[in-house]
Biopython code that builds the backbone (N, CA, C, O; Angstrom):
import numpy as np
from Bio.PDB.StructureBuilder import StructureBuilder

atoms = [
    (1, "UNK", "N", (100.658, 75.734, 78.838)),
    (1, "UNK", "CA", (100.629, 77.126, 79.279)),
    (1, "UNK", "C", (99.823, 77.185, 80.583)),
    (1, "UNK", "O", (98.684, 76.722, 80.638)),
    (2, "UNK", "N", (100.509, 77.838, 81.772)),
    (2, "UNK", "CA", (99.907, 78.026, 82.681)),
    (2, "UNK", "C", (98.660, 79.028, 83.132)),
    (2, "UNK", "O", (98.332, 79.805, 82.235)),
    (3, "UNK", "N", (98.063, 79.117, 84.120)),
    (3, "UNK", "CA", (97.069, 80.611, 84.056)),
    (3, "UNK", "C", (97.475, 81.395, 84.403)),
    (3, "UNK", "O", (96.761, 82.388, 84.267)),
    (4, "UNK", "N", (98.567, 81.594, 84.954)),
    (4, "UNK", "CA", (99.350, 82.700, 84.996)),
    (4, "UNK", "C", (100.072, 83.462, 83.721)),
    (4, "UNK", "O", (99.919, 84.651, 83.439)),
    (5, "UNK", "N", (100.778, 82.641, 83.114)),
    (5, "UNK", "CA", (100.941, 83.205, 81.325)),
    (5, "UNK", "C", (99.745, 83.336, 81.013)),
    (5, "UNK", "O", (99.599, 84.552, 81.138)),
    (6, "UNK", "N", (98.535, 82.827, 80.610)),
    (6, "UNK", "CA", (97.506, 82.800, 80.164)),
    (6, "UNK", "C", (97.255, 84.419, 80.097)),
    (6, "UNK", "O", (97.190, 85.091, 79.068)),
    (7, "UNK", "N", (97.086, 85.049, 81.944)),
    (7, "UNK", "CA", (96.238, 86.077, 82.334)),
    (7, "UNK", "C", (97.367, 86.730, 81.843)),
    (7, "UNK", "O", (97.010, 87.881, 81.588)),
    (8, "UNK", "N", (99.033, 86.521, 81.473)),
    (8, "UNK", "CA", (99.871, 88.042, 80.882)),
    (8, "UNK", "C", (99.926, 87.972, 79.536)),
    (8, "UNK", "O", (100.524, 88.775, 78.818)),
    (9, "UNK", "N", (99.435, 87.215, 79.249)),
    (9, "UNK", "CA", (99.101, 87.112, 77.663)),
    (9, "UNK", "C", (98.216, 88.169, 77.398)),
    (9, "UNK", "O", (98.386, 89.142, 76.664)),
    (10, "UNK", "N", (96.706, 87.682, 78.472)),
    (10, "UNK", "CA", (95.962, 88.496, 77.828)),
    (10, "UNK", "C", (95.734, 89.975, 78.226)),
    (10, "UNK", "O", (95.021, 90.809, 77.667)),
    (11, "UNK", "N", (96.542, 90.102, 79.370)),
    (11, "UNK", "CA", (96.891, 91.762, 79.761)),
    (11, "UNK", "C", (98.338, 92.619, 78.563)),
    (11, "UNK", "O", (98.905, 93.702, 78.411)),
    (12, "UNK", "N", (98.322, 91.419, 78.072)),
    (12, "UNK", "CA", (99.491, 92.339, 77.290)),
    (12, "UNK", "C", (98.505, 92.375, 75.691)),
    (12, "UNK", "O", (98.387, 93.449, 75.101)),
    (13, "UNK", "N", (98.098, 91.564, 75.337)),
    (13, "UNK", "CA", (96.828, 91.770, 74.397)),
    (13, "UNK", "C", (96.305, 93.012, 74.790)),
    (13, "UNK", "O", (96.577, 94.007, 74.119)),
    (14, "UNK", "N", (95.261, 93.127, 76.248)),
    (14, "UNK", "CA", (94.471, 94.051, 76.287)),
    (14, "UNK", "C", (95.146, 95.396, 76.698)),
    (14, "UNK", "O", (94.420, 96.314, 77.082)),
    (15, "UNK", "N", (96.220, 95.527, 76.650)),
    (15, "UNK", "CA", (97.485, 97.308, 76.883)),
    (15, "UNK", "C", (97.519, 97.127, 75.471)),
    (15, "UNK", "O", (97.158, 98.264, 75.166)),
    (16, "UNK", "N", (97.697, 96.495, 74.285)),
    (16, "UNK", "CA", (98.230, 96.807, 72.687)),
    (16, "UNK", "C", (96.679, 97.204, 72.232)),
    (16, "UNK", "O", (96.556, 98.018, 71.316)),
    (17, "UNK", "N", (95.787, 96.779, 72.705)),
    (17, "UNK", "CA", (94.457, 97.141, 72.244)),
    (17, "UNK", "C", (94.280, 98.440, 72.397)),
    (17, "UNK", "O", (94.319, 99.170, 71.406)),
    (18, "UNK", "N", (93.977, 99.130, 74.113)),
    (18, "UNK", "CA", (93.969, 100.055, 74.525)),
    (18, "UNK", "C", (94.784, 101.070, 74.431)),
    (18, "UNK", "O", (94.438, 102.199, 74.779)),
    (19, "UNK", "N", (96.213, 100.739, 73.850)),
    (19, "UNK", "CA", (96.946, 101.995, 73.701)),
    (19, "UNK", "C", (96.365, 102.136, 71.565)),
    (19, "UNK", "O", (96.228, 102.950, 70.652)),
    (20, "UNK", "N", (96.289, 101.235, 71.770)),
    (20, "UNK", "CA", (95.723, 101.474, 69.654)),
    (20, "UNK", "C", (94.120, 102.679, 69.556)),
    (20, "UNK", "O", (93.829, 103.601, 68.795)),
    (21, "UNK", "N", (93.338, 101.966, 70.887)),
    (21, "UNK", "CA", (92.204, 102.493, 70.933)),
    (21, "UNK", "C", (92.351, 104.261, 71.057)),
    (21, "UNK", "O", (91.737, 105.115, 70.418)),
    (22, "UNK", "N", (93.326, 104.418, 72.048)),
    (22, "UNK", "CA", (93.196, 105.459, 72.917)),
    (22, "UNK", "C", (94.441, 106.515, 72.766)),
    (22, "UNK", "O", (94.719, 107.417, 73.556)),
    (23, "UNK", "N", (95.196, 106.135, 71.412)),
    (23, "UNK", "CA", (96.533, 106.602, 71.117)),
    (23, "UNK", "C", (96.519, 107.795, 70.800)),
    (23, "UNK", "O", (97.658, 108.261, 70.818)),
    (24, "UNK", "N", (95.381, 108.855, 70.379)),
    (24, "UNK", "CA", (94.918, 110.046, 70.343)),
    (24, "UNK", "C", (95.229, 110.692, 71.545)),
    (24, "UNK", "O", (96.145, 111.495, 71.724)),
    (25, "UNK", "N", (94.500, 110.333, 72.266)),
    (25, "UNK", "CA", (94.395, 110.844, 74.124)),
    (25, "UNK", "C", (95.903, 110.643, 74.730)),
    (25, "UNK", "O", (96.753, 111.487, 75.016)),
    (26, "UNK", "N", (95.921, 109.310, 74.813)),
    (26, "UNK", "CA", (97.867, 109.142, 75.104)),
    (26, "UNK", "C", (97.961, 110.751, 74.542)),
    (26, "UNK", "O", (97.641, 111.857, 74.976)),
    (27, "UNK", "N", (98.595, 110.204, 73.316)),
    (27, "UNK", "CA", (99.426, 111.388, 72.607)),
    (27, "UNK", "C", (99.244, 113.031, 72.621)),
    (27, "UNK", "O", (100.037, 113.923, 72.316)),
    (28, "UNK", "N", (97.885, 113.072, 73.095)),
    (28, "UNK", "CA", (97.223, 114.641, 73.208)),
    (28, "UNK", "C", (98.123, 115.271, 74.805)),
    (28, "UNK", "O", (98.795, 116.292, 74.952)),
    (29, "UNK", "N", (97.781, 114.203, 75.775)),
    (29, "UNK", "CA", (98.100, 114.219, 77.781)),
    (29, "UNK", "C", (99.825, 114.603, 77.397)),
    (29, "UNK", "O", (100.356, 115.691, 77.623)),
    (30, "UNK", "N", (100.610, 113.187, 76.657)),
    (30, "UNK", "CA", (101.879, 112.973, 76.490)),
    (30, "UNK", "C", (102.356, 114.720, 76.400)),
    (30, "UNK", "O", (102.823, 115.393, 77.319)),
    (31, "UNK", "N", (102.104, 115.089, 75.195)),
    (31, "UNK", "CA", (102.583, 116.247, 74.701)),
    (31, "UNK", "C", (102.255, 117.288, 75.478)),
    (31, "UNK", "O", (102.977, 118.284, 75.449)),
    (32, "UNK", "N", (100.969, 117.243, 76.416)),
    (32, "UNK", "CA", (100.357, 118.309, 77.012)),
    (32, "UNK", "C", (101.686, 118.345, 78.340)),
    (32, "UNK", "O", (102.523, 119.225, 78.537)),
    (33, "UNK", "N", (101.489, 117.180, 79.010)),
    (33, "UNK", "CA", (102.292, 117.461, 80.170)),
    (33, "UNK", "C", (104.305, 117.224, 79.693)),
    (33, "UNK", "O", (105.127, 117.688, 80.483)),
    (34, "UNK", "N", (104.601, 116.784, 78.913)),
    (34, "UNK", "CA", (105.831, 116.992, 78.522)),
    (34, "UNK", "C", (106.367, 117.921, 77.428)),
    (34, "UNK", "O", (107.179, 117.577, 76.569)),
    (35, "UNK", "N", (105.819, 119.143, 77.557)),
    (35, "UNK", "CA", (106.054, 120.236, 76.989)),
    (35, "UNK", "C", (107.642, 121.089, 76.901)),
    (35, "UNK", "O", (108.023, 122.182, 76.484)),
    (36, "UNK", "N", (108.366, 119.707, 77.650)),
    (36, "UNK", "CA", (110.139, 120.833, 77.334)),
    (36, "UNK", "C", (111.121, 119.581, 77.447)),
    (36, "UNK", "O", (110.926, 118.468, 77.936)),
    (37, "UNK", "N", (111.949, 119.990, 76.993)),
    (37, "UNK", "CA", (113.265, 118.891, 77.211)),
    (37, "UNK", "C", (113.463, 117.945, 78.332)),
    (37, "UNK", "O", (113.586, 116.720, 78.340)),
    (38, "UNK", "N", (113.461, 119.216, 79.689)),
    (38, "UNK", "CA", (113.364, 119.113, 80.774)),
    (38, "UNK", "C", (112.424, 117.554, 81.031)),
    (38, "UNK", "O", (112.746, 116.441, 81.447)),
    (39, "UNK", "N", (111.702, 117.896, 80.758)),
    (39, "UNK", "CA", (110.116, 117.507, 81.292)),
    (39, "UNK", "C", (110.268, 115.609, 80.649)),
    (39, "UNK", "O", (109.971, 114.517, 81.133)),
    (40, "UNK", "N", (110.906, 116.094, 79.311)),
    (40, "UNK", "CA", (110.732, 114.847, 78.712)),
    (40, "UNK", "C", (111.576, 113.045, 79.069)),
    (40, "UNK", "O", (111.364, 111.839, 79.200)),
    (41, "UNK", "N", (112.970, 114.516, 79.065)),
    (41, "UNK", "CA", (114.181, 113.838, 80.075)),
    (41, "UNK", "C", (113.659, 113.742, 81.333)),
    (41, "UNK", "O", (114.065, 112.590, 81.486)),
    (42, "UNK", "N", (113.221, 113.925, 82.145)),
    (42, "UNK", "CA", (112.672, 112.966, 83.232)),
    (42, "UNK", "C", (111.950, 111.977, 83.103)),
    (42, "UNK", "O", (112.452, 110.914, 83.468)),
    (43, "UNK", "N", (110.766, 111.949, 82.640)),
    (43, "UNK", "CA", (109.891, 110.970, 82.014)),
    (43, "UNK", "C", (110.788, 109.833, 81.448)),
    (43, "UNK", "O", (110.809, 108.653, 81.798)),
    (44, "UNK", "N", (111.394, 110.349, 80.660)),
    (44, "UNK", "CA", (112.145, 108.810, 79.909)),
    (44, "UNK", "C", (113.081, 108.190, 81.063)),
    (44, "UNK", "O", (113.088, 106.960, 81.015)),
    (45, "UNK", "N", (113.956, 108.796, 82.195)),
    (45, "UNK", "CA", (114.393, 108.504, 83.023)),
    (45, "UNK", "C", (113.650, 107.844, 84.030)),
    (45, "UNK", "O", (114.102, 107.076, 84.878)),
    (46, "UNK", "N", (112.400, 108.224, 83.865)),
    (46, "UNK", "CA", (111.334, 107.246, 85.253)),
    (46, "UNK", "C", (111.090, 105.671, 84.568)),
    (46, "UNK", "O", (110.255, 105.286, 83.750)),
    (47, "UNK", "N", (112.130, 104.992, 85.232)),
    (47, "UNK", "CA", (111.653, 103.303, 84.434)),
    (47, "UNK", "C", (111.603, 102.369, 85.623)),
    (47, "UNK", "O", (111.648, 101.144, 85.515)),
    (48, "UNK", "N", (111.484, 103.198, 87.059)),
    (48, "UNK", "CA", (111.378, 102.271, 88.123)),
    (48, "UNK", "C", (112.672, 101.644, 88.700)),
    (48, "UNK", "O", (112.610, 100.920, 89.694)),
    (49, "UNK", "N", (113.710, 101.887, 88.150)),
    (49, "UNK", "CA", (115.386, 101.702, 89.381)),
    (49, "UNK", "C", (115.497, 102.975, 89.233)),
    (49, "UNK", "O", (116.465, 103.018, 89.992)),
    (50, "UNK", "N", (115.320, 104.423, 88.824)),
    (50, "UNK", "CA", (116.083, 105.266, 89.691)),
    (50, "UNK", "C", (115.121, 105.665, 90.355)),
    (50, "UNK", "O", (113.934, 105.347, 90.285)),
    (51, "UNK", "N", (115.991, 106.847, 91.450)),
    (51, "UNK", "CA", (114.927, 107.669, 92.372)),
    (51, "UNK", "C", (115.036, 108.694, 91.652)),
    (51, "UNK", "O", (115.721, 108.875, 90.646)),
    (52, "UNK", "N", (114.030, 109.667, 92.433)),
    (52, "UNK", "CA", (114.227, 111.187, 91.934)),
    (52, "UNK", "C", (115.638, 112.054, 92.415)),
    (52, "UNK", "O", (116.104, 113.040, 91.845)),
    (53, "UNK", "N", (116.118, 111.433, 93.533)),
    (53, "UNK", "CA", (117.752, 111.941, 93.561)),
    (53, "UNK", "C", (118.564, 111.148, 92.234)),
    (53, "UNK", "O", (119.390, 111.955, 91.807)),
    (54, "UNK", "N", (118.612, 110.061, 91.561)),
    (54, "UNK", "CA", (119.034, 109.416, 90.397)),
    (54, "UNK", "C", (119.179, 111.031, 89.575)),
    (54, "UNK", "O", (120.098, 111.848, 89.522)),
    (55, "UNK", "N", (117.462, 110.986, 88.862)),
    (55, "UNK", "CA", (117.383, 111.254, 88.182)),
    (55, "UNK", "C", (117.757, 113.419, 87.918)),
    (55, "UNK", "O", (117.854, 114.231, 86.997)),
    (56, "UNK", "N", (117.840, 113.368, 89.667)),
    (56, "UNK", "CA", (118.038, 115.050, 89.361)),
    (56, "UNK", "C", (119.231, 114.935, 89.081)),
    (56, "UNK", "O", (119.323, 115.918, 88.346)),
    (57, "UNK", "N", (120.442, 114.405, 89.093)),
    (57, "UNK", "CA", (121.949, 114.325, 89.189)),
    (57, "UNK", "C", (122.024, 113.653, 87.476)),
    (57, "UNK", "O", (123.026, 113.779, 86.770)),
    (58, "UNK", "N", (121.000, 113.081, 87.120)),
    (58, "UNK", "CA", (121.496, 112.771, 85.857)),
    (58, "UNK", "C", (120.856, 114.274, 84.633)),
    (58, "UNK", "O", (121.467, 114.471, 83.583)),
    (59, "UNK", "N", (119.723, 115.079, 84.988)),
    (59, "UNK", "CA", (119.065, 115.388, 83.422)),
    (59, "UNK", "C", (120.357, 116.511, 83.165)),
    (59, "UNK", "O", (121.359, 116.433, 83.876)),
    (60, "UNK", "N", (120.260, 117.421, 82.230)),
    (60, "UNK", "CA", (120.616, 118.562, 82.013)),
    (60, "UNK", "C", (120.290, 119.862, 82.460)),
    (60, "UNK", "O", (120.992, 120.697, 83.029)),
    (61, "UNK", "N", (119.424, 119.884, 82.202)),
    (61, "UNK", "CA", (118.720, 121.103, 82.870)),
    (61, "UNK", "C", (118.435, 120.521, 84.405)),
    (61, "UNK", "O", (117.559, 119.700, 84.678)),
    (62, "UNK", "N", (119.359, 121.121, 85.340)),
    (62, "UNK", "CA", (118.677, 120.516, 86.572)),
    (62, "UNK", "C", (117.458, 121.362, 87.450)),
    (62, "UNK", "O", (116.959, 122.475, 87.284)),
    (63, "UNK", "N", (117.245, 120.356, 88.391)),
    (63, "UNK", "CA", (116.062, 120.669, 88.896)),
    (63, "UNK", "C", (116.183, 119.457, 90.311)),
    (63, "UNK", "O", (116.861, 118.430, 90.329)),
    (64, "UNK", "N", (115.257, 120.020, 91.445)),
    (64, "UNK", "CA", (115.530, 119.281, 92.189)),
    (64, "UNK", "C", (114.624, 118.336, 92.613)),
    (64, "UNK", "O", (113.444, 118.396, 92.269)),
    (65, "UNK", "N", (115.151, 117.282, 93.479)),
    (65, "UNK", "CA", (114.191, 115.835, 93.558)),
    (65, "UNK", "C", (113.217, 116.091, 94.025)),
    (65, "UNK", "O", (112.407, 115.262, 93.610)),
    (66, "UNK", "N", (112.418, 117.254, 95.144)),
    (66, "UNK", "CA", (111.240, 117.459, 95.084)),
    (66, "UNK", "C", (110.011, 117.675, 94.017)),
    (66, "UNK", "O", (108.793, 117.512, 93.957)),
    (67, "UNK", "N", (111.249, 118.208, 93.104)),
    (67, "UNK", "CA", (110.232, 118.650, 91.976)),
    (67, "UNK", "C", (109.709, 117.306, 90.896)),
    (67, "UNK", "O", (108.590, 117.185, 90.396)),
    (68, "UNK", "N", (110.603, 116.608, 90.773)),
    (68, "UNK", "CA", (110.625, 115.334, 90.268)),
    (68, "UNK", "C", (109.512, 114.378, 91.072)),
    (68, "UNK", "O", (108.776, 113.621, 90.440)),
    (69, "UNK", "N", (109.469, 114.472, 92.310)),
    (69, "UNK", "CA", (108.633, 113.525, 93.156)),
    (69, "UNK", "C", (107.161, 114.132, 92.837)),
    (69, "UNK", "O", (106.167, 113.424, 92.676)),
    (70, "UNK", "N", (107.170, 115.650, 92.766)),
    (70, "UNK", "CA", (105.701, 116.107, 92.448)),
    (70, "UNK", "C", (105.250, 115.829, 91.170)),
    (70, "UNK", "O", (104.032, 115.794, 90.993)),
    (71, "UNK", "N", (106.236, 115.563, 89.962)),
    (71, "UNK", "CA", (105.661, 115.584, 88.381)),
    (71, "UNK", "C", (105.303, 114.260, 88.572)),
    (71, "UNK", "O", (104.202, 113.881, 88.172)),
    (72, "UNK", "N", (106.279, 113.289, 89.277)),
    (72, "UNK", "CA", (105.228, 111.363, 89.645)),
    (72, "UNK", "C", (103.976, 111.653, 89.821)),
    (72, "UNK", "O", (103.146, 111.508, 88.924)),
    (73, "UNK", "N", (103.627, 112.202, 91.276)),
    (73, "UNK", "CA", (102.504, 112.469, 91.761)),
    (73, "UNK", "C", (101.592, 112.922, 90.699)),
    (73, "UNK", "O", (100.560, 112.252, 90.741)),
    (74, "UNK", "N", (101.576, 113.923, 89.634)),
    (74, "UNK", "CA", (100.888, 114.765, 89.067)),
    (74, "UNK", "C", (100.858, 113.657, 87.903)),
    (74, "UNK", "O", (99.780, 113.699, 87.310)),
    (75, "UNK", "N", (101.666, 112.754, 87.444)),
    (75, "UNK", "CA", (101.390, 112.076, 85.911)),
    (75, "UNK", "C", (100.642, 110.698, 86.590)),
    (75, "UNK", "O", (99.905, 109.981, 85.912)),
    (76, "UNK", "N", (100.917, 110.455, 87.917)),
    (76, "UNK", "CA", (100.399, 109.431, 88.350)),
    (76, "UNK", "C", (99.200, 109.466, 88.218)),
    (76, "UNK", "O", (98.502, 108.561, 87.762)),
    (77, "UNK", "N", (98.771, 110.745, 88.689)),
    (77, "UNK", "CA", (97.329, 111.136, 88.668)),
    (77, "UNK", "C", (96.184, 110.881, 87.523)),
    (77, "UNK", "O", (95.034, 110.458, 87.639)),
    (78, "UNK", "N", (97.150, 111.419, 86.036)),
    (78, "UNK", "CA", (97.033, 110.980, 84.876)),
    (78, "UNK", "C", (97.003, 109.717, 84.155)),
    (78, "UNK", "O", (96.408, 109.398, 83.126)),
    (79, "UNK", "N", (97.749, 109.097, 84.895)),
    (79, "UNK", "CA", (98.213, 107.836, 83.818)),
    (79, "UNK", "C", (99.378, 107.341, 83.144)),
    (79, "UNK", "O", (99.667, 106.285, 82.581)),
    (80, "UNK", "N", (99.999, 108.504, 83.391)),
    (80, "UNK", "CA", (101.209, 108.240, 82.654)),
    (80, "UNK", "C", (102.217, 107.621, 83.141)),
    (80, "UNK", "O", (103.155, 107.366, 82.386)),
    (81, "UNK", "N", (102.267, 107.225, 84.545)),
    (81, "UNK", "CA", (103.251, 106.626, 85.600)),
    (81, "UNK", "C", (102.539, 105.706, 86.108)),
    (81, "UNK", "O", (101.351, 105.904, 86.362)),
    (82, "UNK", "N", (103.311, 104.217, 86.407)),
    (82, "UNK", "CA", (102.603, 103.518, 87.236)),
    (82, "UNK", "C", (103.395, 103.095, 88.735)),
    (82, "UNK", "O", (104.473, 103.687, 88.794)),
    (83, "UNK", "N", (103.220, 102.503, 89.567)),
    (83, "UNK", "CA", (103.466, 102.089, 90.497)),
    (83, "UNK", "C", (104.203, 100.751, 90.211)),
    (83, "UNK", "O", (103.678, 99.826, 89.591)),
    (84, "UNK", "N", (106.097, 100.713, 90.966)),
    (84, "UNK", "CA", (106.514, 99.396, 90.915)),
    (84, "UNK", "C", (106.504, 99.084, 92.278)),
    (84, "UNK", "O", (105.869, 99.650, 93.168)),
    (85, "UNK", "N", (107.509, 97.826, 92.384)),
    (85, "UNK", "CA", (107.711, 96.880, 93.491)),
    (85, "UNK", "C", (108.415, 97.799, 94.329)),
    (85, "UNK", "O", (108.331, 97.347, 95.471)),
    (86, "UNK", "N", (108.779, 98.393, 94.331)),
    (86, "UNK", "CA", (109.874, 99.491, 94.991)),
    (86, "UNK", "C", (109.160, 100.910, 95.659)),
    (86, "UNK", "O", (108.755, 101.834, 94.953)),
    (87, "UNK", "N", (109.115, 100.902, 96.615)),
    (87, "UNK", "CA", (108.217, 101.965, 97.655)),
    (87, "UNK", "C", (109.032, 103.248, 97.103)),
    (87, "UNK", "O", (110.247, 103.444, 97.089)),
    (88, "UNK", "N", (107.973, 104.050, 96.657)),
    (88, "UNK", "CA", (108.813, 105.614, 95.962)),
    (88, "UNK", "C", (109.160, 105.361, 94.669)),
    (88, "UNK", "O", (109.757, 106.331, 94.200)),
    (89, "UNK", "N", (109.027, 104.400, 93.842)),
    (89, "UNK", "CA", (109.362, 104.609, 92.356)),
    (89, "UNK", "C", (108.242, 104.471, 91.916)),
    (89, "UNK", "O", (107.306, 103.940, 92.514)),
    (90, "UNK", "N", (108.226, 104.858, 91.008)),
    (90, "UNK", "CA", (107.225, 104.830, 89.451)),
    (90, "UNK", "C", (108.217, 104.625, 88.024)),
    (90, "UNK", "O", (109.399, 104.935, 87.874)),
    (91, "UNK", "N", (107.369, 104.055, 87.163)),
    (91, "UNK", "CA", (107.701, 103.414, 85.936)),
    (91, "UNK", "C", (107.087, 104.443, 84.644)),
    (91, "UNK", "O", (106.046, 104.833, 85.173)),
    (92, "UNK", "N", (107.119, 104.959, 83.569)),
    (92, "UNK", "CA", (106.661, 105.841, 82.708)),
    (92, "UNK", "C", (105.713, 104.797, 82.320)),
    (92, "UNK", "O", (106.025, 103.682, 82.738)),
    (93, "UNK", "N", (104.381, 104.878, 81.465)),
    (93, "UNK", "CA", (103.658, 103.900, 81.300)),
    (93, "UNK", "C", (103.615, 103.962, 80.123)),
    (93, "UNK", "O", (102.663, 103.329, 79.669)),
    (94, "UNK", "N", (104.563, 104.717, 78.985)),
    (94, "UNK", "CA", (104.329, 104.941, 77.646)),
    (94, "UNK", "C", (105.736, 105.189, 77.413)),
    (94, "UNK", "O", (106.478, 105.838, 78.150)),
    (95, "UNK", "N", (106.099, 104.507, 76.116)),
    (95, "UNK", "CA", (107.453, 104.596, 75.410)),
    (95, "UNK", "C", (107.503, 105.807, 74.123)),
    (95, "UNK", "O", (107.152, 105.576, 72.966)),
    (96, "UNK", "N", (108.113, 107.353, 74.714)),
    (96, "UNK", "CA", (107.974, 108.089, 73.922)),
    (96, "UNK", "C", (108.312, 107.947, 72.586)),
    (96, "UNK", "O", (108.023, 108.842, 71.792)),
    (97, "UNK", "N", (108.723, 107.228, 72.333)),
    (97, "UNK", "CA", (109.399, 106.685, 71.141)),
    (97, "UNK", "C", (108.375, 106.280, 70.159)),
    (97, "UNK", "O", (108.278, 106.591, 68.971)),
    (98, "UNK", "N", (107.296, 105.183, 71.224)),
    (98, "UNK", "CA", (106.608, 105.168, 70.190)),
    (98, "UNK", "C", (105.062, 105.887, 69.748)),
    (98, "UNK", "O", (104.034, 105.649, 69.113)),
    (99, "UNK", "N", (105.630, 106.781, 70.463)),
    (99, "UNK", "CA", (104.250, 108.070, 70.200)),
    (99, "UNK", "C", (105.196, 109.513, 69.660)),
    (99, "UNK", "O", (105.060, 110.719, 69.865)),
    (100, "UNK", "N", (106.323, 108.576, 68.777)),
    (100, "UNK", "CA", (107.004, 110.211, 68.204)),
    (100, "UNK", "C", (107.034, 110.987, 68.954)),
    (100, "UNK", "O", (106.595, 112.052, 68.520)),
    (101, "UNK", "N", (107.402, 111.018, 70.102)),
    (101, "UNK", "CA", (107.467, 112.479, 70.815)),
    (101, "UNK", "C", (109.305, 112.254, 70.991)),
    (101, "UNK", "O", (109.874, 111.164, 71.036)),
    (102, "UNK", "N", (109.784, 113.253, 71.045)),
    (102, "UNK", "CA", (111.028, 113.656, 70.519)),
    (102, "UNK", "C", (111.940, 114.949, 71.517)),
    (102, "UNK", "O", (111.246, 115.929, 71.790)),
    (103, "UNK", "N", (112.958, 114.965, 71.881)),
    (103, "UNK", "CA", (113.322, 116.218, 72.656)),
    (103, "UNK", "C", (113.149, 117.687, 71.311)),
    (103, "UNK", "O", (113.397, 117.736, 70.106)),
    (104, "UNK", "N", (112.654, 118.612, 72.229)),
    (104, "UNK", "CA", (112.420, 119.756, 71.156)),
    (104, "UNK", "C", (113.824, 120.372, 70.988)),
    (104, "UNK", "O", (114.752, 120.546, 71.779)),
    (105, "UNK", "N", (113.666, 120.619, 69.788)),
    (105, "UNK", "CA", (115.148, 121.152, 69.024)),
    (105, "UNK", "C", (115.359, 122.685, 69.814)),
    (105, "UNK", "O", (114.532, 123.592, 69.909)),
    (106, "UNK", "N", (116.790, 122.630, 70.347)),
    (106, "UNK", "CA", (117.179, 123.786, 70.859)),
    (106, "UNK", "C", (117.375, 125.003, 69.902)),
    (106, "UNK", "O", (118.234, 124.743, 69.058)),
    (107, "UNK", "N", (116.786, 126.380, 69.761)),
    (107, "UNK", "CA", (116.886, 127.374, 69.073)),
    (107, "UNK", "C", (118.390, 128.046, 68.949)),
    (107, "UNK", "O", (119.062, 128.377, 69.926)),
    (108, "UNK", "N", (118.697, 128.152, 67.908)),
    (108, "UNK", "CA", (120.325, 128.630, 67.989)),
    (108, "UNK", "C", (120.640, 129.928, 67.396)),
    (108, "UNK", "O", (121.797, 130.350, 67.412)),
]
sb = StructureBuilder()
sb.init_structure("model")
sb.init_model(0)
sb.init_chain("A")
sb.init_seg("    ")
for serial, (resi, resn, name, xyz) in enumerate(atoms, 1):
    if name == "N":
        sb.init_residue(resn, " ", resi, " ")
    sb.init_atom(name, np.array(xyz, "f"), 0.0, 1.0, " ", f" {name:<3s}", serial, name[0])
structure = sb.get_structure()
């Protein structure tokens, strides 16, 4: 094993630690700032290949790529987005899935 596996070994150790530690807070921010369908469907769409033109042409409820570029900015701020290889993308830094968060059921 090289030190390069070595050091993603133990960064992937120390993200399963820290999201176990801190899965309260995650989950408190998560829910705070993804409060609508809208909101959520973008987030799950930010995985670092699309842009925010991608992703306005894909959600349902649309909305436009400025607005998308400001919720990066604003979760970036947070934590919830990180920075990829790709100038202008961001990556979601949490798999809603596994913090049960769920699209909210439409009222009928």
């Amino acid at each position: 094993m090289d030190n390069m596996e070595k050091l993603t070994n133990m960064f992937e150790e120390f993200l399963m630690l820290y999201k176990f530690v801190n899965k309260k807070t995650i989950l408190d921010t998560l829910q705070s700032e993804l409060n609508s369908n809208q909101l959520k469907e973008i987030y799950n769409l930010t995985d670092g290949e699309h842009s925010t033109r991608d992703i306005a042409g894909q959600i349902t409820q649309k909305c436009g790529h400025v607005t998308i570029a400001r919720l990066w900015k604003q979760w970036a701020l947070k934590g919830l987005v990180v920075a990829t290889e790709r100038q202008g993308r961001v990556k979601a830094a949490f798999n809603l899935d596994e913090y049960e968060i769920t699209q909210i059921r439409e009222e009928e």
